[in-house]
N, C-alpha and C positions, 0 to 999 in steps of 0.2 A: 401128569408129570412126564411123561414118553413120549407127548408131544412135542410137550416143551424141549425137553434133551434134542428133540428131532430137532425144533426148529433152530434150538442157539447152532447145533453141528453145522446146520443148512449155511446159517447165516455167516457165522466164523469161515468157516470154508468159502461162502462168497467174496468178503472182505478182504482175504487173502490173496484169493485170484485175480481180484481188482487190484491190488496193492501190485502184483507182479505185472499185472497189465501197464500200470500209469508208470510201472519203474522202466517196460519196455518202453512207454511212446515217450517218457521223457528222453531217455538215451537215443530215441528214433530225431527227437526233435533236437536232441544237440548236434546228431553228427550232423541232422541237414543246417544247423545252424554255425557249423566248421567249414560245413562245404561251400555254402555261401562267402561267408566272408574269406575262404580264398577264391572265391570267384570275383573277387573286386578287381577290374578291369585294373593291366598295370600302370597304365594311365591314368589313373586317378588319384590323387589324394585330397583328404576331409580335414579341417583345421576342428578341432575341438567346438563343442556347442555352447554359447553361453545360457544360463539358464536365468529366469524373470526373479529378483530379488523381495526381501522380505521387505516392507517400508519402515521407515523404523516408527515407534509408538505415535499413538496421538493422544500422548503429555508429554511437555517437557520441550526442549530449544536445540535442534538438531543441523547439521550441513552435510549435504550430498552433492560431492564433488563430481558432477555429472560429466565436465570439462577440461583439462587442465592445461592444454598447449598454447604458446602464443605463436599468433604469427597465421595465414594464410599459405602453412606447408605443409603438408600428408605427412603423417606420424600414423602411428598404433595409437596416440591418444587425440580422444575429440577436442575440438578446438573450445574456447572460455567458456562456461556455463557450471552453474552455483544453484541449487535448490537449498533456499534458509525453509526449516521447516518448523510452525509454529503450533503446537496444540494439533499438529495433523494438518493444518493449512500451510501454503504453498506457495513461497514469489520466489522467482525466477531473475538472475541478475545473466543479464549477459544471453546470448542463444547463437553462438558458434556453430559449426560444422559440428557433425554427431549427436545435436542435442535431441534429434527423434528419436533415435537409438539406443540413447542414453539416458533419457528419462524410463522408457520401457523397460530398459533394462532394470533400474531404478526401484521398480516395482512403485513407483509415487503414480498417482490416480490421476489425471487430467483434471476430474471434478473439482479436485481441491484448488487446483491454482486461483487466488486471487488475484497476484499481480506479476507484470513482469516488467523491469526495471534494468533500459539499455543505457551503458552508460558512455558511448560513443558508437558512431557509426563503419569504423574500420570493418572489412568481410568478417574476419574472424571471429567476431563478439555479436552479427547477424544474420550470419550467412543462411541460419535455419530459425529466423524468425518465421517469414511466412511460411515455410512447411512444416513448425510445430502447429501451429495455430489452424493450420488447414486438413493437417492428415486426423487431428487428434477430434474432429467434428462428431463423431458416435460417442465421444467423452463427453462432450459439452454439455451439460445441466440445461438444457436450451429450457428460455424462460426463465431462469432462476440463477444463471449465472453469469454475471459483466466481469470482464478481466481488466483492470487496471492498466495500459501497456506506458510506460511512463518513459520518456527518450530527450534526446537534442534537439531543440529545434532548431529550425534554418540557420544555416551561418552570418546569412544577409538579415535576421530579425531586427537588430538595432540601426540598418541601411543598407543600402545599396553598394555594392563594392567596388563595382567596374567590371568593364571589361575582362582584367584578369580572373574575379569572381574571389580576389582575396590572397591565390598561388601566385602571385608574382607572374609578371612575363616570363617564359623562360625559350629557348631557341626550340627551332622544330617542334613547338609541342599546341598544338587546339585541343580545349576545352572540349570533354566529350559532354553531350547533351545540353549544346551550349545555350539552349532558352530557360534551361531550369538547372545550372550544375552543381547548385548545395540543395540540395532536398535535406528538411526534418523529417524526426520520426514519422510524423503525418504523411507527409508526401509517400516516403518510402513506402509506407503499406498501401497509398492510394494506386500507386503502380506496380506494387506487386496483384494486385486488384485485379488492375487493366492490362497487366500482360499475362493472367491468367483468366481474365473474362471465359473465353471457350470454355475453358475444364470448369469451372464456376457454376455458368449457364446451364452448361448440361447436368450437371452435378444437382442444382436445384431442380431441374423439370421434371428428374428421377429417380435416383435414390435418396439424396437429403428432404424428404420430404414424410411429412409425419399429420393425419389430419388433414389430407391436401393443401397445406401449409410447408414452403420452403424451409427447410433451416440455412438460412443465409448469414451466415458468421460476417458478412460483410456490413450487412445495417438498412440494403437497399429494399428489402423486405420486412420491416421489423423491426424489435430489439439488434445489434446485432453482439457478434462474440466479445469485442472491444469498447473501454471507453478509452481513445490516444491521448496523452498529452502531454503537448511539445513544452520542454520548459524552459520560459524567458532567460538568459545571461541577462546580468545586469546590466544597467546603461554605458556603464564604463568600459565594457569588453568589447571585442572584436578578434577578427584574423590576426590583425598583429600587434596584440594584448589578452591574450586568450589565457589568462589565470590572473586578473586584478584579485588582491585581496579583499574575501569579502566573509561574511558570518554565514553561517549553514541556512537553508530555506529548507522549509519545510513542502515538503511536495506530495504527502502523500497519509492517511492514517485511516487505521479502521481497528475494528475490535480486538485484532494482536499485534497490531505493531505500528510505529510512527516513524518516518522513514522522509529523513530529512537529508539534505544535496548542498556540494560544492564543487566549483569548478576546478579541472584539474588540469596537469601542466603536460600535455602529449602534444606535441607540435608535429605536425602542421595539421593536428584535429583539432576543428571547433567548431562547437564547443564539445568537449568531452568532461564527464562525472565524475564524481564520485559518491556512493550512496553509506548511510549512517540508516542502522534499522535498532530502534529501541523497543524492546518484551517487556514483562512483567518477570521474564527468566533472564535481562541482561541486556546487552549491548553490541552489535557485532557490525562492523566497520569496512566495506569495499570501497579498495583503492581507485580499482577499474585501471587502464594504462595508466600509466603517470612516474614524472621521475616526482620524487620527494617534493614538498611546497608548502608551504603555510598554510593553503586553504584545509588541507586535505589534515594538518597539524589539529587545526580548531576543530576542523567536524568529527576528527575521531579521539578528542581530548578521554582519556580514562576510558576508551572502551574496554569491554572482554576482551572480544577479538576482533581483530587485526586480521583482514584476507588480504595482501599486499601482493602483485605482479613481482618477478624477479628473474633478474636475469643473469649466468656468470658474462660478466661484458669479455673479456680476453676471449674466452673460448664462444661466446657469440661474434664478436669483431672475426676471428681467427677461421669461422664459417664461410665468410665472404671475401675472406684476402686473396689476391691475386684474380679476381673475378671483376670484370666490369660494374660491378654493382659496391663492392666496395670501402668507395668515397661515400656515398650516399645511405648506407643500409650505416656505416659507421657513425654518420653524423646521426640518424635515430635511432639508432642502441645508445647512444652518450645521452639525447637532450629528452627523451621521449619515454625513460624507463627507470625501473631501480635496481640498483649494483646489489648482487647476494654479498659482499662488501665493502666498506668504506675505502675509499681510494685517492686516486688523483684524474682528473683528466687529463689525457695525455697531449690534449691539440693546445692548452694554456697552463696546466699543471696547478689548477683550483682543489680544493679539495673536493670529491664528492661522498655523500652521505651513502653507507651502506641498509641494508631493508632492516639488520635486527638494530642496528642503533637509529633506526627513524622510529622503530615502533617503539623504543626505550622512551626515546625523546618525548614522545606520542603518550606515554603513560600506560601501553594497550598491556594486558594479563597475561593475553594468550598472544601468538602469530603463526598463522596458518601461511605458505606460501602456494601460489597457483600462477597462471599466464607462463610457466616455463619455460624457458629457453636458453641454450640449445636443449631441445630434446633427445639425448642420448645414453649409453650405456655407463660415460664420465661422467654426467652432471645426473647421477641418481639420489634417490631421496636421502642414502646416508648420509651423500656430501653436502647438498644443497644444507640439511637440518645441524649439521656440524657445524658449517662455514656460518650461514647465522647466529649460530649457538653464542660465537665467539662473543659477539655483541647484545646480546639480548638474553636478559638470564630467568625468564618465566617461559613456559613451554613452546616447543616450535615443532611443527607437521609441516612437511612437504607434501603435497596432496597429488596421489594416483587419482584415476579416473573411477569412478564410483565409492571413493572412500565415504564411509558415513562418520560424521563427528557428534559424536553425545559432546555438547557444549558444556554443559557444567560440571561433566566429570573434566575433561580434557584441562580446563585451566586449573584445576586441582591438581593436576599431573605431571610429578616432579622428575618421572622415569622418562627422558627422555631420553635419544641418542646421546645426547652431544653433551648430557650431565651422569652419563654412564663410565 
């Protein structure tokens, strides 16, 4: 028993000393950790870290607004890109500027993606097609995973165009890459390919390589990451007929979803989409560029939801006033896009449709707005989802960059802004 008394003394009195010890090195380790950070040179400053997000479940019918700016001009937000997420699977509408970025950030898996679905070829909607596809190669399921990439084909598919190539003459101006100057989906990645050969090449003869076997996401070894495909415009279309009306095709289906297309009205693209993706959880409807049209009325008859581009046209027009550009940026903000309200054209004083009274029209539940523009501190989400509101009386989201939408709560959701 006197030893034991010995030892609890021994041992309490050890624990103690120790306790006073960690109390000094912690307060040793704060002050050097005071003295550091005023040691941050004055010259620098650190912008906050973003940190890798949770994914949302794999049940249920979800949207990760990966992208939301329109246009080819530096913002704080990444340019168009849409993750619909299906049972935890994964198609991609759109691959703008930020989409490597912004998938990571995303916390969505590479592995999952089955498809991705371009639905014109303007920069902004591919500008990181080939560097998602190529930085994300340690993701790829290599051997057990083909991606879908589903796009426009050639402008020239249904003939040949001329010389002009479809743009009209116009003064001072050569067709740049004038042996090939409407490339489809295909083409596009065939030469994103070929002017990446070098970094490609080397890339298979030494790190991509597994098994002494390349992983060549291009195809010239193998499986490869892609199956492309370009889709026909009817016979009746062309450059300057680029939205006959016509019924939705079906372009695309697998295990969670059937993802059917029509042509859309963005002029002077052609052709440019629009995509319809049907679940076992719903309906959800990308407009992709486009002002309002018939085709884009059929294909999203009754959907859930509604992702419709939108633009304030005043204060987008009012961007470019007094600037050589214009005439020109004004005539595609009018014929090329949809009004955040119903209006008038001001060059013939027709009416034009606004986004929440097309998706009325539309029959859609929900409407999500994305392709924003202008991008700034006036056109923010209170107002864009107000202004709609006016006309469209089931829920409306203005979409930030990474917003997650649980789909089936969201059209049950009567708390909006603009019915508060």
């Amino acid at each position: 028993m006197k030893n034991l008394k010995k030892y609890l003394c021994v041992a309490i009195s050890t624990c103690f000393i120790g306790q006073l010890s960690f109390a000094a090195d912690e307060q040793a380790f704060n002050r050097t950790d005071i003295q550091l950070k005023s040691a941050t040179p004055s010259y620098l400053q650190r912008q906050a870290k973003r940190v890798r997000a949770t994914p949302p479940p794999r049940t249920g019918m979800y949207l990760v607004m990966l992208g939301t700016r329109a246009g080819p001009f530096p913002s704080l937000r990444a340019a168009t890109s849409t993750a619909l997420v299906v049972d935890g699977q994964v198609y991609v509408i759109d691959a703008g500027s930020g989409l490597v970025q912004r998938f990571y950030e995303s916390g969505l898996n590479f592995g999952d993606v089955r498809g991705i679905f371009i639905t014109h070829l303007h920069s902004d909607h591919v500008d990181d097609l080939y560097p998602f596809v190529n930085v994300n190669f340690p993701n790829w399921k290599y051997g057990k995973q083909e991606i879908a990439l589903v796009g426009p084909d050639r402008a020239d598919s249904n003939g040949k165009l001329g010389d002009d190539a479809g743009f009209g003459h116009l003064p001072n101006t050569k067709l740049i890459h004038a042996e090939d100057p409407t490339p489809g989906i295909k083409e596009l990645m065939q030469l994103h390919f070929a002017a990446n050969a070098y970094d490609m090449n080397n890339a298979i003869h030494t790190v991509r390589r597994a098994d002494d076997h390349p992983r060549d996401l291009t195809g010239t070894n193998g499986q490869g990451m892609l199956n492309i495909m370009a889709l026909p415009a009817p016979k009746n279309a062309s450059p300057s007929n680029m939205s006959p009306v016509m019924n939705p095709i079906q372009v695309y289906q697998d295990d969670y979803v059937k993802v059917t297309a029509a042509l859309a009205q963005h002029p002077l693209v052609y052709p440019a989409w629009s995509y319809r993706f049907d679940t076992k959880y719903g309906s959800v409807t990308f407009s992709g560029d486009t002002a309002p049209n018939e085709n884009l009325l059929r294909l999203g008859k009754n959907t859930d939801i509604l992702i419709n581009e939108v633009m304030d046209v005043n204060a987008a027009v009012a961007v470019f006033a007094g600037t050589p550009l214009e005439k020109t940026m004004t005539t595609q903000i009018l014929d090329g896009h949809t009004a955040i309200i119903s209006g008038t054209d001001p060059r013939n004083r027709k009416a034009t449709l606004g986004v929440g009274a097309f998706a009325t029209k539309m029959g859609a539940k929900g409407l999500v707005l994305n392709h924003i523009w202008p991008d700034n501190e006036k056109i923010n989400s209170e107002y864009l989802q107000t202004t709609a509101g006016r006309e469209f009386k089931g829920p409306v989201h203005a979409s930030e960059d990474l917003d997650v939408i649980n789909i089936a709560e969201f059209i049950q959701n009567q708390g909006n802004i603009h019915k508060k």
